[in-house]
N, C-alpha and C positions, 0 to 999 in steps of 0.2 A: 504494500500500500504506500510506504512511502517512496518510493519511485515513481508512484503515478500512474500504474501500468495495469491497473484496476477499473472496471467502470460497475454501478449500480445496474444490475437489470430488473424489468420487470417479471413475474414470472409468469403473470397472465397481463399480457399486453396492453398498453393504454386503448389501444381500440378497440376492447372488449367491454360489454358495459356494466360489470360487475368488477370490472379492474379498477383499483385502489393505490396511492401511496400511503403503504405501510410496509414496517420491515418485513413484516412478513408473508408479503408477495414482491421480495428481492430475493437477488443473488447477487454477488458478488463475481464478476470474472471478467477476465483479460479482454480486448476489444475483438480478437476474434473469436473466441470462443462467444461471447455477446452478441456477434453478426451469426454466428451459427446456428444458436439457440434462437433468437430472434426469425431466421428464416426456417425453422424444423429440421435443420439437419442433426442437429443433438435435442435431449430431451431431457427431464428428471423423471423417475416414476415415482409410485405409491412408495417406494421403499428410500426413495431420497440419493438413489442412485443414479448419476449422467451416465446415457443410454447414449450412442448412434441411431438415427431412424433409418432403417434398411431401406425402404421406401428411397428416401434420396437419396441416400447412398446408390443405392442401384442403378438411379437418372446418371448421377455422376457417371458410374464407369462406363452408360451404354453412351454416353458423350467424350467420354475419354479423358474425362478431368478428374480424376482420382487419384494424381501424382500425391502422396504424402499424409494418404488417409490412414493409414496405419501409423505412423508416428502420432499424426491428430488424434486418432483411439485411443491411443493409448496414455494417452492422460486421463481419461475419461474413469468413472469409479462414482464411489461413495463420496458424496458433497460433502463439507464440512462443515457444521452445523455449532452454532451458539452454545456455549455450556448454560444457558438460561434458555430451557424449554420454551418458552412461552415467545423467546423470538425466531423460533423455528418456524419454515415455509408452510403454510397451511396446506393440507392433502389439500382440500377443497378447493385452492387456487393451482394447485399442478394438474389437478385429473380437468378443470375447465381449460385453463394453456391448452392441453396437450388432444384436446377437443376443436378448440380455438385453431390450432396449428393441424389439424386432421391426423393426429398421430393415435393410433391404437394403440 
């Protein structure tokens, strides 16, 4: 964070009309991971884990722009989450995201 090299996301997007500024429909992460998440190519699920969406993953390689998606995977995992419960990501704003963003 103090580098700067962090940006606030939302986690169910401002154009959604049940989306909120509150911490807990943020995330925290890098600007590309941020443009990732923001377009559905990565996800969180029910378990608070960043997922890949196969779905564009699979656009990607049948266009042939998938140079470097396995390094980008592999930072992906178990988010990391507030040691004060109560400003952890509300399921209920991920399972709408990720409805919002057409991801199953």
């Amino acid at each position: 964070m103090q580098l700067r090299l962090v940006e606030a996301a939302h986690i169910l997007p401002v154009a959604a009309t049940e989306s909120i500024d509150d911490v807990r429909n943020g995330i925290a992460l890098s600007p590309t991971y941020h443009r990732a998440f923001d377009s559905g190519l990565i996800y969180i699920d029910r378990n608070y884990i960043m997922k890949i969406n196969h779905k564009k993953e699979e656009q990607l390689i049948k266009l042939n722009l998938n140079a470097g998606i396995q390094d980008f995977k592999s930072s992906l995992g178990k988010i990391h989450l507030p040691t004060d419960r109560r400003q952890w990501p509300y399921i209920s704003f991920i399972k709408k995201a990720n409805k919002f963003r057409r991801i199953s």
